[in-house]
C-alpha positions as CSV (number, residue, x, y, z in Angstrom):
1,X,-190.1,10.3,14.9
2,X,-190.1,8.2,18.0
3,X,-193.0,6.6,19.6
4,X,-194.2,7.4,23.1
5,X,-195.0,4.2,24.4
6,X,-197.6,5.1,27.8
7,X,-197.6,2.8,30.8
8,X,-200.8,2.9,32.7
9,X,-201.1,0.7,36.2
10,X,-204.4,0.1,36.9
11,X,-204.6,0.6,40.8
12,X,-207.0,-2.2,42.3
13,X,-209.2,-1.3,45.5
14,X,-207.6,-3.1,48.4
15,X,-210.0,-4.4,50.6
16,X,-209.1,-4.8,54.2
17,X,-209.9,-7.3,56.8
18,X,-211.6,-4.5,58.7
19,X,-213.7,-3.3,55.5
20,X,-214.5,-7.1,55.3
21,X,-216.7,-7.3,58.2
22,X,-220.7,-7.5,57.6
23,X,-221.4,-9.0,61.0
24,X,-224.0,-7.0,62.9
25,X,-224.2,-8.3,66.3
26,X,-227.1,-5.8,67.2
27,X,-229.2,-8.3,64.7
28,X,-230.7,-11.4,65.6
29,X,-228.8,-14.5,66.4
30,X,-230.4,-16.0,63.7
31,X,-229.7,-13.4,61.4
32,X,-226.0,-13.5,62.4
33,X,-226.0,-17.6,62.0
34,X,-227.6,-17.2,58.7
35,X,-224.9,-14.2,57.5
36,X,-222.2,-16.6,58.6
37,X,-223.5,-19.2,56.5
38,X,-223.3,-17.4,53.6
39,X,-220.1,-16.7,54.1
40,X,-218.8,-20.0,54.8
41,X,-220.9,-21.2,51.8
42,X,-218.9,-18.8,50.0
43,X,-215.9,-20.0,51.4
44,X,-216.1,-23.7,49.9
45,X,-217.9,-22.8,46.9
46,X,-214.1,-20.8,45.7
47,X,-212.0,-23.9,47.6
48,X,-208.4,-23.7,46.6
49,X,-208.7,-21.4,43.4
50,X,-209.3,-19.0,45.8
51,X,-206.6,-16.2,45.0
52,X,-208.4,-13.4,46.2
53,X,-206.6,-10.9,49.7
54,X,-208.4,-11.2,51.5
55,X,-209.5,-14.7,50.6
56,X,-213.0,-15.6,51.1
57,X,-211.7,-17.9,54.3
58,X,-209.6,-14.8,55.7
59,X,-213.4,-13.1,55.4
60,X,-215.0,-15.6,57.1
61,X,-213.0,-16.2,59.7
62,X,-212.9,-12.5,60.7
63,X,-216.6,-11.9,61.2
64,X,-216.6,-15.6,62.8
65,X,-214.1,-14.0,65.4
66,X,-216.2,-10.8,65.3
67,X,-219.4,-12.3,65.9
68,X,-218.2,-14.8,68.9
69,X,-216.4,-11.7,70.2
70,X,-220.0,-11.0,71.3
71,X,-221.3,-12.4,74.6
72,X,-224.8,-13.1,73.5
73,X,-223.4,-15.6,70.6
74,X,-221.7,-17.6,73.8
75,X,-224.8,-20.7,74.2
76,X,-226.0,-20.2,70.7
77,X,-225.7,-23.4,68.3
78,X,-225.4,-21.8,64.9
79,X,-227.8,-24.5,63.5
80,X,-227.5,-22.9,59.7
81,X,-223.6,-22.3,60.0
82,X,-223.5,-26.2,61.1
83,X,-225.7,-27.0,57.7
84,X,-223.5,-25.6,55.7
85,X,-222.2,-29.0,53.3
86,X,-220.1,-28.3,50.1
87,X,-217.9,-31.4,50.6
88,X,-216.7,-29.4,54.0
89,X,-218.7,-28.9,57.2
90,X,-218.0,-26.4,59.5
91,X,-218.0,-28.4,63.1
92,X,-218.7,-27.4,66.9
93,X,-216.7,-29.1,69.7
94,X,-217.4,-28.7,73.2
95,X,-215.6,-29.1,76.3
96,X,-216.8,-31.2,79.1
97,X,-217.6,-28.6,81.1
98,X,-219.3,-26.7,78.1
99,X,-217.3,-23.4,78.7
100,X,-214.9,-23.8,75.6
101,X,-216.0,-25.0,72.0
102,X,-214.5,-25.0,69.2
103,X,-215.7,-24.0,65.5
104,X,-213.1,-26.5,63.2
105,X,-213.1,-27.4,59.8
106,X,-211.1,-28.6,56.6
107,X,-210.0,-25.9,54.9
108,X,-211.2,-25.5,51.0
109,X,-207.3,-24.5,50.5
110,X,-205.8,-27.3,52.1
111,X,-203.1,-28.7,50.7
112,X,-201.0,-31.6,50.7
113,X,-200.9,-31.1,54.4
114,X,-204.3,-31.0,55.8
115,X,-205.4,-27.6,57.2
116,X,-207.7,-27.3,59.7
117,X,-209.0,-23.5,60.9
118,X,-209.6,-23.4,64.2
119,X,-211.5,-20.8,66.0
120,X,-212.0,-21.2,70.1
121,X,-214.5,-19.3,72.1
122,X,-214.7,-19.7,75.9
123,X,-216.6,-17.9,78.9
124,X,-213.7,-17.6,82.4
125,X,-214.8,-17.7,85.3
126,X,-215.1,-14.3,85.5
127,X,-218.3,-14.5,82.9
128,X,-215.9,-12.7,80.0
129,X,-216.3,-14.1,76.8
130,X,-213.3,-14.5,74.9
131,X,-212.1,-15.5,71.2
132,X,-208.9,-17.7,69.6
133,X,-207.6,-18.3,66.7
134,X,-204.9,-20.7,66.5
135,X,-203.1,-19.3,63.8
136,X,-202.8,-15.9,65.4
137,X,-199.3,-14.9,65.5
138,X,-197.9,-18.2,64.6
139,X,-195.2,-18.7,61.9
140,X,-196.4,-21.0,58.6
141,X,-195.1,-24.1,60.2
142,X,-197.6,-23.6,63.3
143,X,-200.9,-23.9,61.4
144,X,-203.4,-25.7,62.9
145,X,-203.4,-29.6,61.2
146,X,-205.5,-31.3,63.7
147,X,-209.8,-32.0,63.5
148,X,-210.2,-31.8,67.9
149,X,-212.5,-34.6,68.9
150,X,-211.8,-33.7,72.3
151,X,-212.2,-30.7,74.8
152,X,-211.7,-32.3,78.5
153,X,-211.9,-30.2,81.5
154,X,-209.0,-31.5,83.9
155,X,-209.3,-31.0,87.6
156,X,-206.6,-28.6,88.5
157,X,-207.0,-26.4,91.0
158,X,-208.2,-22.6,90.8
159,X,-207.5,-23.0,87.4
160,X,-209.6,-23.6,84.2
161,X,-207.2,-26.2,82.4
162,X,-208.2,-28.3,79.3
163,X,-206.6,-30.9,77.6
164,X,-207.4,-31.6,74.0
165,X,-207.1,-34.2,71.3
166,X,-207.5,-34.1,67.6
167,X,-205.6,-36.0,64.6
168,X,-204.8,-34.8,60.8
169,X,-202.9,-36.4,57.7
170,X,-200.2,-35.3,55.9
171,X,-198.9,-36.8,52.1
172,X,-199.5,-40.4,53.4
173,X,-202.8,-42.5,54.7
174,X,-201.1,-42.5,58.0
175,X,-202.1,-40.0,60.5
176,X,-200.9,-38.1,63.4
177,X,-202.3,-37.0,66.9
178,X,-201.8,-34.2,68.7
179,X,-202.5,-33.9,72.5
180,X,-202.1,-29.9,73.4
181,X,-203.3,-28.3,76.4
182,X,-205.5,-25.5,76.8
183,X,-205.9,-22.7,79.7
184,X,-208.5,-20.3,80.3
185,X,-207.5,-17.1,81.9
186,X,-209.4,-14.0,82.9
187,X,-208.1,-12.6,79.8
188,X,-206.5,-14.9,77.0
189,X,-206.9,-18.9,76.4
190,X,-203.7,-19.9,76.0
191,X,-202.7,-22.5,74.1
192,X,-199.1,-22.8,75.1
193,X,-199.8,-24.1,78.4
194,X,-197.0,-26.4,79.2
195,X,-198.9,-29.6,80.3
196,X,-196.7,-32.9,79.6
197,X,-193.8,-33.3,81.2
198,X,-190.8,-36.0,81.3
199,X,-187.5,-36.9,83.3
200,X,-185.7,-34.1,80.8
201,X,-188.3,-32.1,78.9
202,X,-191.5,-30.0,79.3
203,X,-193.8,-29.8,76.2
204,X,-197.2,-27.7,75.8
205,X,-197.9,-30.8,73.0
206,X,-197.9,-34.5,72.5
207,X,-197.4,-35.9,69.0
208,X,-197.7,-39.3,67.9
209,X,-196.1,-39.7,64.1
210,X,-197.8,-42.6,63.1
211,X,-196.8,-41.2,59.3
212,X,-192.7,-40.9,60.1
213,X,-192.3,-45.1,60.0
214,X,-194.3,-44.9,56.6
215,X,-191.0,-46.0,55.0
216,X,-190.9,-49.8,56.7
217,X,-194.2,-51.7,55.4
218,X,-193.7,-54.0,58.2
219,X,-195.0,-51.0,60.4
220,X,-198.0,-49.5,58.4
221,X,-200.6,-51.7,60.1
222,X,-199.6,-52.5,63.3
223,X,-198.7,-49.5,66.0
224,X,-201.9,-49.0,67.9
225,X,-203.5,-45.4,68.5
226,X,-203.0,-43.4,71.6
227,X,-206.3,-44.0,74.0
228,X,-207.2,-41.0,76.4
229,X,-209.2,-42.3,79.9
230,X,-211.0,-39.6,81.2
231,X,-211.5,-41.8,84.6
232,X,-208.1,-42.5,85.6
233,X,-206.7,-39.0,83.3
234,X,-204.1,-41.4,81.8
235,X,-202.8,-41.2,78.1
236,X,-201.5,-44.2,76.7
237,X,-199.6,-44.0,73.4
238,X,-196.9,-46.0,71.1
239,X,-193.5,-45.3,71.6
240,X,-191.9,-44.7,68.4
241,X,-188.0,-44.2,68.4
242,X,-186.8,-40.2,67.5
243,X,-183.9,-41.2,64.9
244,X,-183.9,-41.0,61.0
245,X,-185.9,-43.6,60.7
246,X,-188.7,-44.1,63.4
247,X,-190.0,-47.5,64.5
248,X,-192.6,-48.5,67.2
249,X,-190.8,-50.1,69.9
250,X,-193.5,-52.4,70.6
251,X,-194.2,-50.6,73.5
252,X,-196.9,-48.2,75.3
253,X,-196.2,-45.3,77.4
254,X,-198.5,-44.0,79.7
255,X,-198.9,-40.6,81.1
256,X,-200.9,-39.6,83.9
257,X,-202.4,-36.2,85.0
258,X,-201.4,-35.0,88.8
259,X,-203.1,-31.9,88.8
260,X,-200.6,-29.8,87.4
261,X,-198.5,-32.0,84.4
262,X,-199.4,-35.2,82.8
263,X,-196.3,-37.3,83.9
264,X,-194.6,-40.6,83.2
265,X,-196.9,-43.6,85.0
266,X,-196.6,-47.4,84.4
């Protein structure tokens, strides 16, 4: 007599990014602050064995976008969401003119290559509050890497331009820094503002491999960091050579803002 071997699949709930919100924003910004908090404490407490879909970051950054979606949230500090320390802190950069911050942070899932979630809010000049995140429709590749240090409002006319800065790490202890420009419309902020531009190319970023001459000793220690002056709007950075194997030139390259571009300037 043959056996009737049964196969049973045991259907999981699914639980959407929509079904993961618990945000209320007709609560108390210090309810809200403290929600997030949990969340994010969540968030680190899993880290990287985190296999979960949505994981525990994809949760929290959904109701962080859902709660700075909100214009009351705009000039609030989120004090307990800034507590939050589980070997990761979740960090607030403003801009210079302190209508774009950023909420940044090392991801509990990074890898070898350092991930760093980054979530922009920003008022226009229109009063509308509006909400980023960087990895929005970007392929793998484009994650966000970089901690920002810096949100500088450039003078550009009838526009609300910004230029940032921040650095990461990849597999090595040399860094990179990324220079990227930001613009705030009356309905987006874009970060693929082309900002830097050159005798034969126009680039929305700035990159400075200091990790690509990793190979040659002789260069670990000695290629200076880019410097940014906010008085004269003038980047100054190494010029490392674009072939197979990438070398500082000895040399520094300045670019300088005109109102539009930052351009070549000795």
């Amino acid at each position: 007599m043959k056996k009737l071997v049964l196969f049973f699949i045991t259907l999981l709930p699914f639980q959407s990014i929509g079904q993961a919100i618990v945000i209320d924003t007709t609560q108390s910004l210090k309810k809200i602050d403290s929600t997030l908090a949990d969340l994010a404490d969540t968030m680190f407490a899993k880290g990287y064995s985190d296999y979960s879909e949505p994981s525990s970051e994809d949760i929290f950054i959904a109701n962080l976008k859902f709660a700075l979606k909100n214009s009351k949230t705009f000039n609030y500090k989120f004090p307990v969401l800034r507590s939050v320390e589980n070997g990761y802190a979740i960090r607030i950069k403003y801009s210079t003119d302190s209508l774009l911050r950023v909420f940044n942070w090392l991801s509990s899932q990074t890898g070898t290559l350092h991930k760093f979630p980054a979530i922009f809010q920003a008022k226009n000049h229109s009063e509308k509050v509006i909400v980023l995140n960087v990895e929005d429709g970007k392929e793998e590749e484009f994650i966000p890497v970089t901690l920002f240090t810096l949100l500088e409002k450039l003078p550009a006319a009838n526009r609300q331009l910004y230029l940032s800065f921040g650095s990461g790490q990849g597999s090595t202890i040399l860094p990179f820094e990324i220079y990227q420009g930001f613009e705030v419309t009356d309905s987006s902020i874009n970060d693929s503002i082309d900002l830097f531009k050159s005798d034969s190319s126009i680039s929305n970023i700035l990159g400075i491999d200091y990790e690509s001459t990793w190979y040659d000793s002789s260069q670990r220690q000695d290629i200076p960091f880019s410097t940014y002056d906010e008085k004269t709007l003038t980047i100054t950075y190494p010029e490392i050579t674009d072939s197979d194997k990438p070398l500082w030139t000895g040399k520094m390259k300045k670019l300088k803002f005109n109102g539009e571009y930052f351009i070549p300037t000795k």
